[in-house]
C-alpha positions as CSV (number, residue, x, y, z in Angstrom):
1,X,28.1,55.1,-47.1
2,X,28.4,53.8,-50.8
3,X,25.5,52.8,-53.2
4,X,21.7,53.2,-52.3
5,X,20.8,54.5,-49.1
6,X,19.6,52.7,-46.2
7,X,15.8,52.1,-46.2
8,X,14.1,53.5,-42.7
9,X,12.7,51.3,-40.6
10,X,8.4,51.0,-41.5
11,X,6.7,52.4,-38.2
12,X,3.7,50.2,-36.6
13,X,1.1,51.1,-34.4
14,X,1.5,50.2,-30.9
15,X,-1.8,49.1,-30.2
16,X,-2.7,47.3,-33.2
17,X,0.3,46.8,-34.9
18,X,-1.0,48.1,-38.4
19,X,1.5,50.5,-40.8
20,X,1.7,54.3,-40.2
21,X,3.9,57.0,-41.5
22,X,5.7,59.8,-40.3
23,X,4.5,63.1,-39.2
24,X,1.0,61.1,-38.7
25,X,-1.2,61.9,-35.2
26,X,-3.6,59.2,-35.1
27,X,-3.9,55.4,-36.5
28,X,-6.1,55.4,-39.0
29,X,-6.8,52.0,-38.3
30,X,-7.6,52.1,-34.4
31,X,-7.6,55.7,-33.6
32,X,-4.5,55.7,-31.2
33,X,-2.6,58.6,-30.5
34,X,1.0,58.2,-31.8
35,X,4.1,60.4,-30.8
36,X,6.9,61.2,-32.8
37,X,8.3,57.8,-34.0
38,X,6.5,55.9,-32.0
39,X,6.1,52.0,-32.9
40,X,4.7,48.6,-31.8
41,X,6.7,47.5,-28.4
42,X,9.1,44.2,-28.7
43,X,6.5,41.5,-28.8
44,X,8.2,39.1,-25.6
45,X,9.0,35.4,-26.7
46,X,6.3,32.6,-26.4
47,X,7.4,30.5,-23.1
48,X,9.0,27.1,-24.3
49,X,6.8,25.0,-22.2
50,X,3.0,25.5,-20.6
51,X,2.9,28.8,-19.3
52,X,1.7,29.3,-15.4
53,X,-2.1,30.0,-14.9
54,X,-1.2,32.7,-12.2
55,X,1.5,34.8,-13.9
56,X,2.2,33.5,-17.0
57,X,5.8,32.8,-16.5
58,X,7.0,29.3,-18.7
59,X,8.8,27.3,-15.7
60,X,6.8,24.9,-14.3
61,X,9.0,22.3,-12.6
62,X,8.4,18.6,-12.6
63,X,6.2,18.4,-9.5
64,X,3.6,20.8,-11.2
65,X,5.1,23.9,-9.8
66,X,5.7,27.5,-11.4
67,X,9.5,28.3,-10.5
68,X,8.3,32.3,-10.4
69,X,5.3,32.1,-7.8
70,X,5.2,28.7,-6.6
71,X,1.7,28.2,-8.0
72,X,0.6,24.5,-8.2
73,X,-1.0,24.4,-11.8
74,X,-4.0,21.9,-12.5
75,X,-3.1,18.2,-13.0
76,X,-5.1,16.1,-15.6
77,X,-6.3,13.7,-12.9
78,X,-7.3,16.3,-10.2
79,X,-10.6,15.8,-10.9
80,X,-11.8,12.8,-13.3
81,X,-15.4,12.6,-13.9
82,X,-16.3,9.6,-16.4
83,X,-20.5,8.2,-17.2
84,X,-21.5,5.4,-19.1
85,X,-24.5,6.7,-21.3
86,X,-28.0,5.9,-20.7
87,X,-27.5,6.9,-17.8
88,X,-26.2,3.0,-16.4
89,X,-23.3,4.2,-14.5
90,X,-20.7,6.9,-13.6
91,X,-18.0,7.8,-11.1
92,X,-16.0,10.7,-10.0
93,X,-12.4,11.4,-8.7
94,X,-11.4,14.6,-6.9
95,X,-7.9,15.1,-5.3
96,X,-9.2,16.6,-2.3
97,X,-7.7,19.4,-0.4
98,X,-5.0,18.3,1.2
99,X,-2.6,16.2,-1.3
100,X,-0.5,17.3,-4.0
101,X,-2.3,15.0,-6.4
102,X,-4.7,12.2,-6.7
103,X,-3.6,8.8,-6.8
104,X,-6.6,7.6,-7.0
105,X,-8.0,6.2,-10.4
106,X,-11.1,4.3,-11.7
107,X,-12.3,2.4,-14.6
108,X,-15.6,1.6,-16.1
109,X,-17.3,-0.5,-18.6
110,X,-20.5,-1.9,-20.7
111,X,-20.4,-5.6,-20.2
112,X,-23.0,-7.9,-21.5
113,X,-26.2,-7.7,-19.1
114,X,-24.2,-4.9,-17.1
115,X,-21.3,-3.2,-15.7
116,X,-17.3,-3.4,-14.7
117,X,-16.3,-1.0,-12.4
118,X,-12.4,-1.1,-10.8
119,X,-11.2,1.9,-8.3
120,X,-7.9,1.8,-7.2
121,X,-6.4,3.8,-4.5
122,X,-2.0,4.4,-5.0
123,X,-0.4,3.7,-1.4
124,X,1.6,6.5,-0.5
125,X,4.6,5.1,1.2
126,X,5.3,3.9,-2.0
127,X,7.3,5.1,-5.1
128,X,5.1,7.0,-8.2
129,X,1.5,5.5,-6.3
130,X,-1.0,7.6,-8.9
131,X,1.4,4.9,-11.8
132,X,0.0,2.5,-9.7
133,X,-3.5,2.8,-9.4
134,X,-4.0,4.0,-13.1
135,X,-2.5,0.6,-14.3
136,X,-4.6,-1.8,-11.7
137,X,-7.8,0.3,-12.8
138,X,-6.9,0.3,-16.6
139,X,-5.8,-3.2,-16.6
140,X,-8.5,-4.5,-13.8
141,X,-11.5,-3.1,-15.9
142,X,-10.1,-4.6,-19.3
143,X,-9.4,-7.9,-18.2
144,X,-12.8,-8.1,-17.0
145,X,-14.9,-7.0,-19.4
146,X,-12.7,-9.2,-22.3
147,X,-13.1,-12.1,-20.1
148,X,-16.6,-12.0,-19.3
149,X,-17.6,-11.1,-23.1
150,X,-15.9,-14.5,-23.8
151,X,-18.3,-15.9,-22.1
152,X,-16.1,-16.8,-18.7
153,X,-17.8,-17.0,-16.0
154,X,-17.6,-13.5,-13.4
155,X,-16.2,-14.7,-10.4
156,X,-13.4,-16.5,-12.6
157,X,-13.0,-13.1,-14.9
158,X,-12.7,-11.4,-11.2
159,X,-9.7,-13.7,-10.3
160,X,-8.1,-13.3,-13.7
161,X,-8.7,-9.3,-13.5
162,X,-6.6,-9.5,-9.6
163,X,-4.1,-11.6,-11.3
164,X,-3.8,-9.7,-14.5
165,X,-4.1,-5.8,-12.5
166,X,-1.3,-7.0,-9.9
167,X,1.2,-8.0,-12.7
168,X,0.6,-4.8,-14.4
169,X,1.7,-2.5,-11.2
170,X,4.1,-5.3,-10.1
171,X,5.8,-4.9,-13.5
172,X,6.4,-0.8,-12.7
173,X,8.9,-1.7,-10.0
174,X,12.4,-1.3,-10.6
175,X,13.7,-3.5,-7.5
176,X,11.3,-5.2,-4.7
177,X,12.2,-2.4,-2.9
178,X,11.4,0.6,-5.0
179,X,7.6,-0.7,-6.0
180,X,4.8,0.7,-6.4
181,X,1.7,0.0,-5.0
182,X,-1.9,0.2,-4.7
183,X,-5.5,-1.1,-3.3
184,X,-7.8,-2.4,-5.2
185,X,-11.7,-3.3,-5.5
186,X,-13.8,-4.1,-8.2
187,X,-17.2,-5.3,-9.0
188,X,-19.3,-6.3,-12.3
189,X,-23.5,-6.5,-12.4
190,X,-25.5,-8.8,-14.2
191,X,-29.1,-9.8,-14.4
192,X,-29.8,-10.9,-10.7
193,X,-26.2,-10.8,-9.6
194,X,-23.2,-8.8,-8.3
195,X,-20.1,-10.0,-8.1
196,X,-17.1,-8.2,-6.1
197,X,-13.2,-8.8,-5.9
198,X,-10.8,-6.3,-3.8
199,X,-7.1,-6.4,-2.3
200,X,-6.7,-3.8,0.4
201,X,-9.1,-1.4,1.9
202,X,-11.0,0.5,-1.2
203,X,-14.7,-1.1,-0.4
204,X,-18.0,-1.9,-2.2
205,X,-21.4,-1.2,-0.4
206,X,-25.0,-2.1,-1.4
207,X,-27.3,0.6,-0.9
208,X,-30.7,0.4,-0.6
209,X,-33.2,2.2,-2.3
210,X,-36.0,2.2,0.9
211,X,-33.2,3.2,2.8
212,X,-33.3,0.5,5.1
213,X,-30.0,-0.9,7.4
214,X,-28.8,-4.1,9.0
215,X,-26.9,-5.2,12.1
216,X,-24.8,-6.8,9.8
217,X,-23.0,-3.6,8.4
218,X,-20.2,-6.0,6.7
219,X,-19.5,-9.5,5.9
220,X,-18.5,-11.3,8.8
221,X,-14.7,-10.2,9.8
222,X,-12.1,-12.5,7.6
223,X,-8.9,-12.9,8.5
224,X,-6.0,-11.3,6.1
225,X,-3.9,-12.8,3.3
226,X,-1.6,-11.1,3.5
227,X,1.1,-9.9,6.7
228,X,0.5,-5.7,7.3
229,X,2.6,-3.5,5.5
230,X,3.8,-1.6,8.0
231,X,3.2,-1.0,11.5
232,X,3.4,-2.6,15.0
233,X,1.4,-5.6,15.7
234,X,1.5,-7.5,13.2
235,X,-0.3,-11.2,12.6
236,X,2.0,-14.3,12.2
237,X,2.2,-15.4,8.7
238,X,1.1,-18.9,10.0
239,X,-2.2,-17.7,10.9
240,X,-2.9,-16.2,7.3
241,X,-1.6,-17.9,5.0
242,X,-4.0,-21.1,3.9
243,X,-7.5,-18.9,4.4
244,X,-9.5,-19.4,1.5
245,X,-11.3,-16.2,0.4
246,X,-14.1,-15.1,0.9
247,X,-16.5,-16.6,-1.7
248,X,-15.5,-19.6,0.1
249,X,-16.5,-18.5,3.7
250,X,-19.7,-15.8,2.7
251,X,-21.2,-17.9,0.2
252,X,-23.6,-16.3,-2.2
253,X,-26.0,-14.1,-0.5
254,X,-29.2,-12.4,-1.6
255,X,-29.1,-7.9,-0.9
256,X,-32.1,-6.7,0.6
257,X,-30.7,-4.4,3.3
258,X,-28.1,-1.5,2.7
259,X,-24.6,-3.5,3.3
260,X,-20.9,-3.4,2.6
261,X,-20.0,-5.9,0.3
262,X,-16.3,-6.0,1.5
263,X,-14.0,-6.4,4.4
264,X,-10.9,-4.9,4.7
265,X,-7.7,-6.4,4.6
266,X,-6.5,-4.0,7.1
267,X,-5.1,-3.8,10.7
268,X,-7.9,-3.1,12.3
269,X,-10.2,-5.4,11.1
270,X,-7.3,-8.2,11.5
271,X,-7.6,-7.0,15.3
272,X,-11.4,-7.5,15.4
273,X,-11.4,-10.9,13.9
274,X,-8.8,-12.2,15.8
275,X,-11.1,-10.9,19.4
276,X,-8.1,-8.3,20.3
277,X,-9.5,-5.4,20.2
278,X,-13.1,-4.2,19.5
279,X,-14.0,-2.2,16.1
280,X,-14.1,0.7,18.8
281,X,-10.8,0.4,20.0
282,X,-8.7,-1.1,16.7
283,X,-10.3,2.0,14.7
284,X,-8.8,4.5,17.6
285,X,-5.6,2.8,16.9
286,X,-2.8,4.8,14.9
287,X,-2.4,1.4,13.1
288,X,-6.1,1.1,12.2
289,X,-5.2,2.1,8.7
290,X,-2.5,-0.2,8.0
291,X,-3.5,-2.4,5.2
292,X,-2.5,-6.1,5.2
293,X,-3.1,-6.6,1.5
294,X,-1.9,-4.5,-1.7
295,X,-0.9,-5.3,-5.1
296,X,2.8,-4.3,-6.0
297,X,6.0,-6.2,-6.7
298,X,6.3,-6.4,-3.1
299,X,3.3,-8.2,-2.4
300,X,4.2,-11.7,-2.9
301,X,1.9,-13.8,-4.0
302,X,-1.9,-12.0,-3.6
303,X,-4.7,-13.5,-2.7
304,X,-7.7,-11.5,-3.3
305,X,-11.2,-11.8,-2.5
306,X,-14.4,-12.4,-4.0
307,X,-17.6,-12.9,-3.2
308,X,-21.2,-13.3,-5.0
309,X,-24.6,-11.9,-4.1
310,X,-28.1,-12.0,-6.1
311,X,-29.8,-9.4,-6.2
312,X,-33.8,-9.2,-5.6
313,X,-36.1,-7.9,-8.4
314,X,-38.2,-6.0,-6.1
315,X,-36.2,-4.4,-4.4
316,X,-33.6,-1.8,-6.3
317,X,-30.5,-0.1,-4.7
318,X,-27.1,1.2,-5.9
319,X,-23.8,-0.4,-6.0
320,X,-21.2,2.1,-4.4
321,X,-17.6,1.1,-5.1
322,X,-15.2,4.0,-3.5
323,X,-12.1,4.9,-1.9
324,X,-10.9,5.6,1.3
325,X,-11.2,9.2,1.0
326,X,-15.2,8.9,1.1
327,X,-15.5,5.9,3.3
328,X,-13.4,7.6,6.1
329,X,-16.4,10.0,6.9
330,X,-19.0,7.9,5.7
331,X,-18.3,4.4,6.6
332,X,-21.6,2.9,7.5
333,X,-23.7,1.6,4.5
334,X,-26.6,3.6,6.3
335,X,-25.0,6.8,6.5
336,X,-23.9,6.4,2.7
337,X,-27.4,5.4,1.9
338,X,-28.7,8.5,4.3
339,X,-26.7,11.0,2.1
340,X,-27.8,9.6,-1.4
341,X,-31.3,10.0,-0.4
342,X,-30.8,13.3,0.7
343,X,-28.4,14.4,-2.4
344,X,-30.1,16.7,-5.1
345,X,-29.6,13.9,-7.4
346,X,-31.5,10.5,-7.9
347,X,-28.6,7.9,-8.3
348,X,-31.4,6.0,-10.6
349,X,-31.6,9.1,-13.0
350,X,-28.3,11.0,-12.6
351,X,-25.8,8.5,-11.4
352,X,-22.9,10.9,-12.3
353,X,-24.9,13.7,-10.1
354,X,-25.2,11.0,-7.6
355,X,-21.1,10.7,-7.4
356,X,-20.3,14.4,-7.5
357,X,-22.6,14.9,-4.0
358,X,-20.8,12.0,-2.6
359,X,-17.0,14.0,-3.4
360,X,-18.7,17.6,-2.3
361,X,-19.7,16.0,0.9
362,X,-16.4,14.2,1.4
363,X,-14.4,17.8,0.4
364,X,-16.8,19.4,2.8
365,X,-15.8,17.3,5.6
366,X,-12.3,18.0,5.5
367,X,-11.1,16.1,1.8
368,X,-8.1,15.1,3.6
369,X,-7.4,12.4,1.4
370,X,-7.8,11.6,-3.0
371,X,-11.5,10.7,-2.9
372,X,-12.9,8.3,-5.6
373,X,-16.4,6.8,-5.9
374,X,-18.3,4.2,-8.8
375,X,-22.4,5.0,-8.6
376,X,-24.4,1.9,-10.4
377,X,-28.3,2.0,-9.8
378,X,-30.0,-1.2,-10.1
379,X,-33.2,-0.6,-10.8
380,X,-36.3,-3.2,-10.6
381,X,-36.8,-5.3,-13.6
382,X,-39.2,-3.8,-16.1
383,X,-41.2,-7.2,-15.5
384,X,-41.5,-6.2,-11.9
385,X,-42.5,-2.7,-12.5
386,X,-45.4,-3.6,-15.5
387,X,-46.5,-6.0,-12.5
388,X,-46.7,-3.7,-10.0
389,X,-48.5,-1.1,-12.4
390,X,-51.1,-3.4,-13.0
């Protein structure tokens, strides 16, 4: 070799990679132990993408799973939690136990004098379902509270909302036939009112705070807009098509007892209304589930419901706006009721509290499905309350 000689190679501690020197026992910086030109091990190259949470390997595929152990890793929307300060509102999300991922999704927002709420549940037979539902929600929600901040009135902002949420997920379709799709139900508060609009079977339920109940679980069985997606049995078009919705048929009613607010456009309760089959017997059917309305570019033309209620001063409650994954063991408004009043929280203090017992009893049950709930208290009016005090 010509010219100056080759420079050797600086050691490093193994352990804490600082400079030592030859013919040294011990790092004087962390007290190691070295042998005989010992040095710091090859340091192994950062993983180009999100490393798995079990073993660390970088090859997660596109579904969420590591390559190397088959580990599903958390997903952003496997459980959402969201609150509107004060407390004046909050809802929850959870993916349950046994789907890959939620495709579920829900909205919230101030309003003036209240709240918009929108929970959307994706259908499954359909292509990329969780796209769905987060554009119905996102959309819903913000049509809503822009409309009714302009001073429109809220059963016309809940029509616009449908309208506005149903192009948005229609628009995600690449052909008729490769749409995605979704159910959806929303409802906004104001002084001495609530107002609901839905497609599908995601439902709204009052719940009153003394806990009481009503013959009248629902509103009184409506037939659908819309023919079933899928399954046998389905209603002739001719019989659905010129029904007026429901604002038109329930009128606006005062809450007093604990009550769903919605019917579903489903199979099952097309069965019922039409005198087929009892609620017994259509809910025993594989079909029960079916749902006769959605929003999608498959959809046609969607006619959604709405319907008004005033609410009484004296008498406070929640609004409970969820998805099928809680309303599948819980669908009477007195059982819901039954298992806020016995839930650590008080939906009037901790509404967010409120919506995490209604998931944890859902999950408990079985979480078979995405589970989604909305909690908005309504308390008494302060005038109400001064009145009383006195």
């Amino acid at each position: 070799m010509t010219g100056e000689a080759a420079k050797a190679a600086e050691l490093k501690c193994p352990s804490c990679g600082e400079l030592v020197f030859p013919g040294e026992d011990y790092c004087e910086a962390c007290g190691r132990r070295l042998t005989p030109g010992e040095s710091a091990p090859a340091v192994p190259a950062a993983p180009a993408g999100p490393a798995c949470v079990g073993c660390g390997a970088g090859e997660i595929d596109p579904d969420g799973y590591c390559e190397r152990c088959g580990l599903r890793q958390p997903a952003e929307r496997d459980h959402v939690e969201i609150e509107l300060p004060g407390p004046v509102a909050a809802g929850a999300s959870d993916r349950g136990k046994r789907y890959a991922r939620n495709e579920d999704a829900i909205a919230l927002a101030e309003i003036p004098g209240g709240v918009a709420v929108v929970v959307s549940d994706g259908v499954g037979s359909s292509p990329r379902p969780e796209e769905a539902s987060r554009a119905a929600a996102e959309t819903g929600v913000a049509e809503l509270a822009a409309r009714l901040r302009n001073g429109t009135g809220p059963e016309d902002a809940m029509r616009a909302a449908v309208a506005r949420a149903a192009a948005a997920v229609a628009a995600l379709a690449a052909s008729p036939a490769e749409a995605p799709s979704c159910t959806f139900v929303s409802a906004v508060t104001g002084p001495g009112r609530v107002t609901v609009g839905w497609v599908g079977d995601s439902r709204a339920y009052w719940l009153s705070a003394s806990g009481d109940g009503s013959p009248l679980d629902t509103l009184p069985p409506q037939k659908s807009a819309a023919d079933p997606r899928s399954g046998a049995g389905s209603p002739d078009p001719a019989d659905t098509a010129d029904l007026a919705d429901t604002a038109d048929m329930a009128g606006d009613t005062r809450l007093g007892a604990s009550r769903a607010l919605t019917e579903d456009d489903s199979w099952a309760a097309y069965m019922v209304a039409q005198g087929t089959m009892t609620e017994a017997e259509a809910e025993a059917h594989p079909n029960a589930h079916v749902i006769t309305g959605w929003l999608g570019a498959d959809a046609e033309e969607v006619h959604p419901h709405v319907a008004a209620f005033t609410t009484d001063p004296d008498s406070p409650g929640t609004l409970l706006v969820c998805s099928d994954g809680l309303w599948n063991y819980l669908p009477r408004a007195q059982d819901l009721a039954a298992a806020l009043a016995g839930a650590a929280a008080d939906p009037a203090a901790d509404p967010l509290g409120a919506a995490r017992a209604l998931v944890r009893r859902a999950l408990d049950a079985g979480g078979r499905d995405n589970i989604t709930v909305a909690v908005i208290p309504l308390p008494p009016s302060p005038s109400t309350s001064q009145e009383r005090e006195r």
